[in-house]
C-alpha positions in Angstrom: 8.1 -9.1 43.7 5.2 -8.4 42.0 6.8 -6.0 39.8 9.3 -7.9 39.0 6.6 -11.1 37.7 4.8 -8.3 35.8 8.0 -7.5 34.0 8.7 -10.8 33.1 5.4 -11.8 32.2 5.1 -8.6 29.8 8.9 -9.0 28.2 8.0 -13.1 27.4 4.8 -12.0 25.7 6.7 -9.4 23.9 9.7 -11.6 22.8 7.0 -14.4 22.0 4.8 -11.7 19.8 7.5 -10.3 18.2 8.8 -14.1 17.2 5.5 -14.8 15.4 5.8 -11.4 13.6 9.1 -12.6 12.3 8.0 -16.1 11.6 10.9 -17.3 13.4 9.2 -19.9 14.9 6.4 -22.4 12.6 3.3 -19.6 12.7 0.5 -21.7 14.0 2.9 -22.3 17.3 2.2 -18.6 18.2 -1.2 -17.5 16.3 -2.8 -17.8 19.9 -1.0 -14.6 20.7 -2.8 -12.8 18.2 -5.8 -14.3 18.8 -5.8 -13.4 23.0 -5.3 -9.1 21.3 -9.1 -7.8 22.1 -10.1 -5.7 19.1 -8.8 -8.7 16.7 -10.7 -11.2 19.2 -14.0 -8.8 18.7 -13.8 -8.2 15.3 -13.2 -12.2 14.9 -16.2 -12.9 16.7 -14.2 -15.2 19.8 -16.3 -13.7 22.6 -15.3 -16.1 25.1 -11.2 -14.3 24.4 -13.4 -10.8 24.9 -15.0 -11.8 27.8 -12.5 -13.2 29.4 -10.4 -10.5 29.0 -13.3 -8.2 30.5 -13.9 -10.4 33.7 -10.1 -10.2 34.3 -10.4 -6.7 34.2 -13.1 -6.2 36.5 -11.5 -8.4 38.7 -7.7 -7.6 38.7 -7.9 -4.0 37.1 -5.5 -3.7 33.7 -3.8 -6.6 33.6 -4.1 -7.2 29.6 -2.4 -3.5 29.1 0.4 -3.8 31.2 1.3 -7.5 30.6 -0.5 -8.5 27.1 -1.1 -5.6 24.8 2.4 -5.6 22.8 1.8 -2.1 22.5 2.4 -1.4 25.9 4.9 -3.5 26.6 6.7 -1.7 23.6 5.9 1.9 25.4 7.7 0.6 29.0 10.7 -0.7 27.0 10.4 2.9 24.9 9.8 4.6 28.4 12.9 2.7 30.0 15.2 3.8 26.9 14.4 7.5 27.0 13.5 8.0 30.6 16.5 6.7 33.0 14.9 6.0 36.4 16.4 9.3 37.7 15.2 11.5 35.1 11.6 9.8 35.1 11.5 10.2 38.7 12.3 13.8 38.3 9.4 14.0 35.3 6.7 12.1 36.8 3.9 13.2 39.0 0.3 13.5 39.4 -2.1 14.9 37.0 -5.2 15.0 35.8 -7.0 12.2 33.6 -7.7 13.8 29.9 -11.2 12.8 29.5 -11.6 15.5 26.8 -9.1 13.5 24.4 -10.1 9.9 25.9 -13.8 9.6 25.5 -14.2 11.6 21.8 -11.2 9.3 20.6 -13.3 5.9 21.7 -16.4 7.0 20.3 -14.5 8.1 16.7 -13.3 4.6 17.2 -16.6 2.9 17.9 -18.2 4.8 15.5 -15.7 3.8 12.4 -15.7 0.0 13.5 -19.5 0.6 13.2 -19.7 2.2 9.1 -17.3 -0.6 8.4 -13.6 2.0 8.5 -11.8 -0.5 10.3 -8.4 -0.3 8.5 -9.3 3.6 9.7 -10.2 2.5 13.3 -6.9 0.1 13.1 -4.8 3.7 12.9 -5.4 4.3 16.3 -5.8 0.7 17.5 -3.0 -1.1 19.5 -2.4 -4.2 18.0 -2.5 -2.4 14.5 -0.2 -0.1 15.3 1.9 -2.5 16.9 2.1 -4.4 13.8 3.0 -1.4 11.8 6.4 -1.2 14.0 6.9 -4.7 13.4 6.5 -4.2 9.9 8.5 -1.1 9.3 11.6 -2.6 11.2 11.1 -6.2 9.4 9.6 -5.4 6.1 10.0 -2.0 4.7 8.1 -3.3 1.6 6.9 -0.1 0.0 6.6 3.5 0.0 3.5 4.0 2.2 4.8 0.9 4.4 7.8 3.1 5.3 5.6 6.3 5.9 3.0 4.5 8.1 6.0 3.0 10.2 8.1 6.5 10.4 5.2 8.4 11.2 3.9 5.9 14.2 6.8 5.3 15.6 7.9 9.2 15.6 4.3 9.6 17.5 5.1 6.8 19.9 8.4 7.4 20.9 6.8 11.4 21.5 4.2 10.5 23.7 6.6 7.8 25.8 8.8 10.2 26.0 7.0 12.9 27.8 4.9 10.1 29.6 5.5 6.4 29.1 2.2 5.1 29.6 0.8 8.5 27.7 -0.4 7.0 24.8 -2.0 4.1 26.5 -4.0 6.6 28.5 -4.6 9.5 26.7 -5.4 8.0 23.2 -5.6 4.1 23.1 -9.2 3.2 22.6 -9.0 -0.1 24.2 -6.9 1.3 27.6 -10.0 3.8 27.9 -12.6 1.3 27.3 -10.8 -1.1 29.9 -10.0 2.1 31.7 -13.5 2.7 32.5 -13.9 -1.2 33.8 -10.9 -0.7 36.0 -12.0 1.7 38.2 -14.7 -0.7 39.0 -12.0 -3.5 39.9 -12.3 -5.6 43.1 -8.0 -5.3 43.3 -6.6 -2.4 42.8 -3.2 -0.7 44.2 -4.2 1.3 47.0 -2.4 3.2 49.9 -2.0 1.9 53.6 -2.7 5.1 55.1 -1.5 4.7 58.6 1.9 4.4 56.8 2.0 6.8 54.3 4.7 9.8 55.2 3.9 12.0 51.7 7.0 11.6 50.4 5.8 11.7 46.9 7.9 8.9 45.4 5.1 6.4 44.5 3.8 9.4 42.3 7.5 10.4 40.8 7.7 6.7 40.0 4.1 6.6 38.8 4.6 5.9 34.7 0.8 6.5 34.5 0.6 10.3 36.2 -2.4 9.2 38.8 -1.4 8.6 42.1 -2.5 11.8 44.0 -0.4 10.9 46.8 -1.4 14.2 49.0 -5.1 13.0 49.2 -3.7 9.3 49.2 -5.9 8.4 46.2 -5.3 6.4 42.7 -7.1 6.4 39.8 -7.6 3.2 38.9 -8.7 4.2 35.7 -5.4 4.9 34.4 -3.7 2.3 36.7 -1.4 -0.4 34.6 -0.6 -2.4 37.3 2.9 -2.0 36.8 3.4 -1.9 40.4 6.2 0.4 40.3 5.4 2.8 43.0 4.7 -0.4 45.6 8.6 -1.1 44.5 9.6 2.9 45.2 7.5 3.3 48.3 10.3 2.7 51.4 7.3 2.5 53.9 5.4 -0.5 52.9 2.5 2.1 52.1 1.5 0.9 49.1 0.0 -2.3 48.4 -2.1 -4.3 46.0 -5.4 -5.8 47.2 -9.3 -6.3 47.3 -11.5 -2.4 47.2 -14.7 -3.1 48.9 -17.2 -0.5 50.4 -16.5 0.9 54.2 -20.2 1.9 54.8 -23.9 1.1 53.8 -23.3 4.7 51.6 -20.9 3.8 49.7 -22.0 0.5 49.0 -24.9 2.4 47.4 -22.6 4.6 45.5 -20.9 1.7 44.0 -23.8 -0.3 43.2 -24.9 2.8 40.8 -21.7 3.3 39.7 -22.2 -0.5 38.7 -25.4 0.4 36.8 -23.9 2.9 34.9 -21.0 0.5 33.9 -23.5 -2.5 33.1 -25.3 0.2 30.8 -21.9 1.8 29.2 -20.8 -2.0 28.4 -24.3 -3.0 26.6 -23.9 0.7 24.6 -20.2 -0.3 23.4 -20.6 -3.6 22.6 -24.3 -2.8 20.4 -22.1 -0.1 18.7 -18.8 -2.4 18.3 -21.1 -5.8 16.8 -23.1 -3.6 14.8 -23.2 -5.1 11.1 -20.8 -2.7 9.0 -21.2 -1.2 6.1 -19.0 -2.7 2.8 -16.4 -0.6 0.9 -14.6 -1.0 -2.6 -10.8 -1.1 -3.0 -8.9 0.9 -5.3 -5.2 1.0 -7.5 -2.3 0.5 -5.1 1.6 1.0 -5.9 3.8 -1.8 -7.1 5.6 -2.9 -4.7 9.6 -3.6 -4.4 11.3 -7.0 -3.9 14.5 -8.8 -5.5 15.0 -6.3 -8.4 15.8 -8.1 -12.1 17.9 -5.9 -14.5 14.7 -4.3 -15.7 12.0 -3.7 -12.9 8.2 -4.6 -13.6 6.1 -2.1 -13.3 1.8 -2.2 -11.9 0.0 -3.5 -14.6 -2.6 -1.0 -13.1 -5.3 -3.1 -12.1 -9.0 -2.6 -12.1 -9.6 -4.4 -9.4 -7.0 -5.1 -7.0 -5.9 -8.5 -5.5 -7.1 -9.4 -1.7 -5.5 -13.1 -0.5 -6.9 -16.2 -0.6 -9.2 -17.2 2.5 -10.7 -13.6 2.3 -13.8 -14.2 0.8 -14.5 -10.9 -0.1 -13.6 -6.8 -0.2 -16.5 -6.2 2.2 -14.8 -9.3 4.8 -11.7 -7.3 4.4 -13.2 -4.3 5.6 -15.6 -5.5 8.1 -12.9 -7.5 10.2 -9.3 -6.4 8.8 -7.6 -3.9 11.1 -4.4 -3.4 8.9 -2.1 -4.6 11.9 0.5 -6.0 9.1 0.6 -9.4 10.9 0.3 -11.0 7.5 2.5 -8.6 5.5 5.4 -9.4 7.5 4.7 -13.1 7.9 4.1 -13.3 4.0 7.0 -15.8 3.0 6.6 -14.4 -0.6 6.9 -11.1 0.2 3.8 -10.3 -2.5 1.7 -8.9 0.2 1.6 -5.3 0.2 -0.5 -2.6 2.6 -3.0 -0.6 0.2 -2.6 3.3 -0.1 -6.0 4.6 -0.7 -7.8 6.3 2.2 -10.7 3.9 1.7 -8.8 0.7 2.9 -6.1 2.5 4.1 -3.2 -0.2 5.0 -5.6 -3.2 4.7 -3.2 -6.0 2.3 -3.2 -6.3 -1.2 -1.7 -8.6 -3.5 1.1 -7.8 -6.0 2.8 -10.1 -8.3 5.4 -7.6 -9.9 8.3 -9.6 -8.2 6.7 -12.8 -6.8 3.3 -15.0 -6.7 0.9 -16.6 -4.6 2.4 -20.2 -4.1 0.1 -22.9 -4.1 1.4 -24.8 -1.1 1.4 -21.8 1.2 -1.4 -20.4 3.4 0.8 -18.6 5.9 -1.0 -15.1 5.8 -4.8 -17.4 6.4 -2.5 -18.8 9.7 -1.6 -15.7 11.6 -4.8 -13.7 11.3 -6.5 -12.7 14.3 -9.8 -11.5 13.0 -10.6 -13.6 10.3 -10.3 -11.2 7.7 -8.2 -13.7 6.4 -10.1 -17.3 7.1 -7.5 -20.4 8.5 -7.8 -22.4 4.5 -5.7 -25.7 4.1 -3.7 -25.9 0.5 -6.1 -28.0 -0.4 -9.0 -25.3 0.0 -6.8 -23.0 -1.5 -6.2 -24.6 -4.6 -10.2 -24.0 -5.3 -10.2 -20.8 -4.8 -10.2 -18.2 -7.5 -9.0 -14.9 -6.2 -8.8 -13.1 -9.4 -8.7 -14.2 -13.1 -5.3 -13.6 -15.9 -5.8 -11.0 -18.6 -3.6 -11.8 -21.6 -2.5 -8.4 -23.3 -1.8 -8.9 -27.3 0.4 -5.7 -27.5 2.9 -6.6 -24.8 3.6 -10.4 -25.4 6.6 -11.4 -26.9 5.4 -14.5 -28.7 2.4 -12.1 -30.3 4.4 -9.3 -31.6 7.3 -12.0 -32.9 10.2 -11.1 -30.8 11.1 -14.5 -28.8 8.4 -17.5 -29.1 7.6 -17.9 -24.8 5.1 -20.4 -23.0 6.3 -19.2 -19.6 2.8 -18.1 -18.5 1.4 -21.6 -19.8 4.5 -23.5 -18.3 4.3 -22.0 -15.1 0.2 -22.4 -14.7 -0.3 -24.6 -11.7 -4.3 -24.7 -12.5 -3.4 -25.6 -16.3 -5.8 -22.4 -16.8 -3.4 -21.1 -20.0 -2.5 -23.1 -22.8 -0.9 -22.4 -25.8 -2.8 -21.8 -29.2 -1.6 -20.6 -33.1 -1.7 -16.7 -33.1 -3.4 -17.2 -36.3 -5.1 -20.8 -37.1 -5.2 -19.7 -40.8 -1.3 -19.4 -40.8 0.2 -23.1 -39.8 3.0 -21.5 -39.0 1.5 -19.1 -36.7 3.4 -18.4 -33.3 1.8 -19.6 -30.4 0.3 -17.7 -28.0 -1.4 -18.0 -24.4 -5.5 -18.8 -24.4 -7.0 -18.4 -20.9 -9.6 -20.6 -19.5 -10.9 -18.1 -17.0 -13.1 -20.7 -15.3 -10.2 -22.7 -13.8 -7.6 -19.7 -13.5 -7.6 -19.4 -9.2 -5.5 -15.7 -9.8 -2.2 -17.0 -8.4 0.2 -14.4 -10.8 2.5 -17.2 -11.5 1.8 -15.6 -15.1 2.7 -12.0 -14.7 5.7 -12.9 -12.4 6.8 -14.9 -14.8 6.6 -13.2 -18.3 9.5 -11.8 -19.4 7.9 -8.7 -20.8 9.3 -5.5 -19.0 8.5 -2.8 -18.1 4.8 -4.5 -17.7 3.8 -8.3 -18.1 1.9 -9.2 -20.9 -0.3 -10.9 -19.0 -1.7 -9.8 -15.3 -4.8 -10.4 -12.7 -7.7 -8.8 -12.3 -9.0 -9.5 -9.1 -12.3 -10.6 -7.4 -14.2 -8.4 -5.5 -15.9 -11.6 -4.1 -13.2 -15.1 -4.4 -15.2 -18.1 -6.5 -14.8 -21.1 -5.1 -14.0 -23.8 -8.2 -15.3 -27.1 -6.4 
């Protein structure tokens, strides 16, 4: 039975996670679910969601990875593809917990959440790469899109397939940090010894590789709760319940084991909320959309494009963890993950075959860390991500090919307006004149100037948004 509510419970959040990633249903419905993932919930500041999620643990054991984390719920359905229940039985077994890999890979993590790499640190987070998969099977949107996904999912699928919970307890940061909680937990899954025969078939069915079932012990470090070996045992020898100390000794022992936790959590969360250091973007690849006859090209901007609501580069790379939420809900399709090993997959903005609407704040919705802060329309409207750039060589109206005011038309700000070329000639051809002070960097301009190969005119963007009231 309670295998079968975990299933459930994990497959609804699932279904529900992948919904908001596809914007199926209206966004804000859903954005809970990002906001309940723990490395979005600490980087967003929400410490109640944090410490809730560590009092569960310490009371129930690893509840959130075997029923909340979408990653892990994506490596059981993985597992259940590629590892039949015969052939899994025949593969699974007992073995030992890889604490060389674990703890180096959560203190790399910790430490690049502390300098401020946390579109690095989101590589090996869950919820990032989660998002990447998402992304990769709903919105292939670029070159390094397509790579990141591949390359993910060809290292997911690997380490499912040779254990299904592998990754989760081998390499995922947050399994080992709540890992290490766990083994502390008042319930765990533990063995009725007066019952147990050795048959070994809790441990065959064991998707995590730690039930020792010869010395009748589990560790509860790498324990999921997925409750599959209480379903395999045929002796009622396993069960799920409260762990509490036989004997005056190892109430002792557990009391400085508790000390030693109390002192491990105070290290990793002074590490985790320590301020991080700010980082500059650089140029990104055009990105791919509905393709006219001729495709625009990158105008090659200096500074690249972050949305609105994101205040600045260093917000970006303080709290963004590149998990791609936004780039697939993006109704626009404009948002694009960045390519440069600085802020590796964090979004950027291109407006080669679309623009920043006015009415839409979709991507400020759905984020879970507040790299992206929840704006109205109204709040967006006064924000200036980046300012227009009118290029004399390129324009159509300037070099006397075709007399255009899209840019000027299409302003929603009424930033460009249309002045004589020349005003010594009175019959001059008009051209655009930007007022940089109300221009808020939507790229309704260079999406819509019919210059090709590159726009005539383009946005450079803010390395910290203006706000115009």
């Amino acid at each position: 039975m309670l295998r079968k509510i975990r299933i459930a419970v994990e497959m609804i959040f699932l279904l529900l996670i992948f919904i908001l990633f596809l914007g199926i249903v209206t966004a804000p419905h859903l954005t809970w679910l990002a906001h309940i993932q723990l490395v979005p919930a600490l980087l967003a500041g929400h410490f109640v969601t944090v410490a809730v999620i560590l009092l569960v643990t310490l009371v129930t054991g690893r509840v959130y990875c075997s029923s909340i984390c979408p990653l892990g719920a994506t490596n059981d359905v993985i597992g259940r593809i590629l590892r039949p229940k015969k052939k899994q039985r025949m593969k699974n077994g007992y073995s030992k917990s890889y604490a060389i890999v674990r703890i180096p890979v959560f203190v790399l993590f910790a430490l690049l959440l502390v300098f401020g790499a946390v579109s690095l640190a989101g590589l090996i987070s869950p919820y990032s790469i989660f998002g990447r998969l998402i992304a990769l099977a709903t919105a292939p949107s670029s070159t390094a899109n397509v790579i990141a996904g591949i390359v993910t999912l060809v290292v997911i699928v690997s380490f499912a397939y040779f254990g299904t919970r592998a990754w989760c307890n081998t390499v995922c940061p947050v399994g080992t940090f709540l890992g290490f909680i766990s083994k502390f937990s008042l319930f765990r899954v533990k063995f009725k010894d007066d019952k147990c025969v050795e048959c070994g078939l809790c441990s065959r069915a064991c998707k995590c590789s730690c039930i020792d079932f010869k010395n009748h012990k589990i560790d509860a470090s790498r324990c999921v709760l997925c409750f599959d070996c209480v379903s395999a045992c045929h002796n009622d020898a396993m069960t799920y319940g409260p762990v509490l100390p036989k004997s005056k000794k190892d109430a002792a022992r557990t009391e400085a084991d508790g000390a030693g936790r109390r002192n491990f959590l105070s290290t990793a969360a002074l590490m985790t909320l320590s301020a991080a250091a700010g980082k500059l973007a650089l140029a990104q690849e055009g990105d791919g959309g509905l393709a006219p006859i001729i495709p625009k090209k990158s105008p090659g901007r200096d500074s690249q494009i972050i949305p609105p609501g994101a205040k600045s580069f260093k917000n970006m790379a303080d709290k963004c963890t590149a998990c791609q939420l936004c780039v697939s809900a993006c109704p626009s399709h404009i948002l694009r993950p960045a390519t440069d090993l600085v802020s590796l997959m964090e979004p950027r903005l291109n407006y080669e075959y679309g623009y920043c609407r006015p009415e839409c704040n979709v991507c400020s919705q759905v984020c879970p860390t507040h790299a992206i802060e929840n704006i109205t329309v109204e709040q967006k409207s006064s924000i200036s991500i980046g300012h227009a750039v009118w290029i004399k060589d390129l324009c159509l109206s300037a070099i006397g090919e075709a007399q255009c005011d899209n840019c000027s038309y299409h302003c929603p700000s009424g930033a460009i307006i249309m002045v004589p070329l020349s005003v010594e000639e009175p019959d001059s051809r008009f051209v655009p004149s930007i007022d940089t002070d109300l221009c808020i960097g939507c790229g309704a301009c260079e999406n819509l100037c019919p210059a090709r190969p590159v726009s005539a005119i383009h946005v450079e963007g803010h390395k910290t948004h203006i706000n115009l009231d």
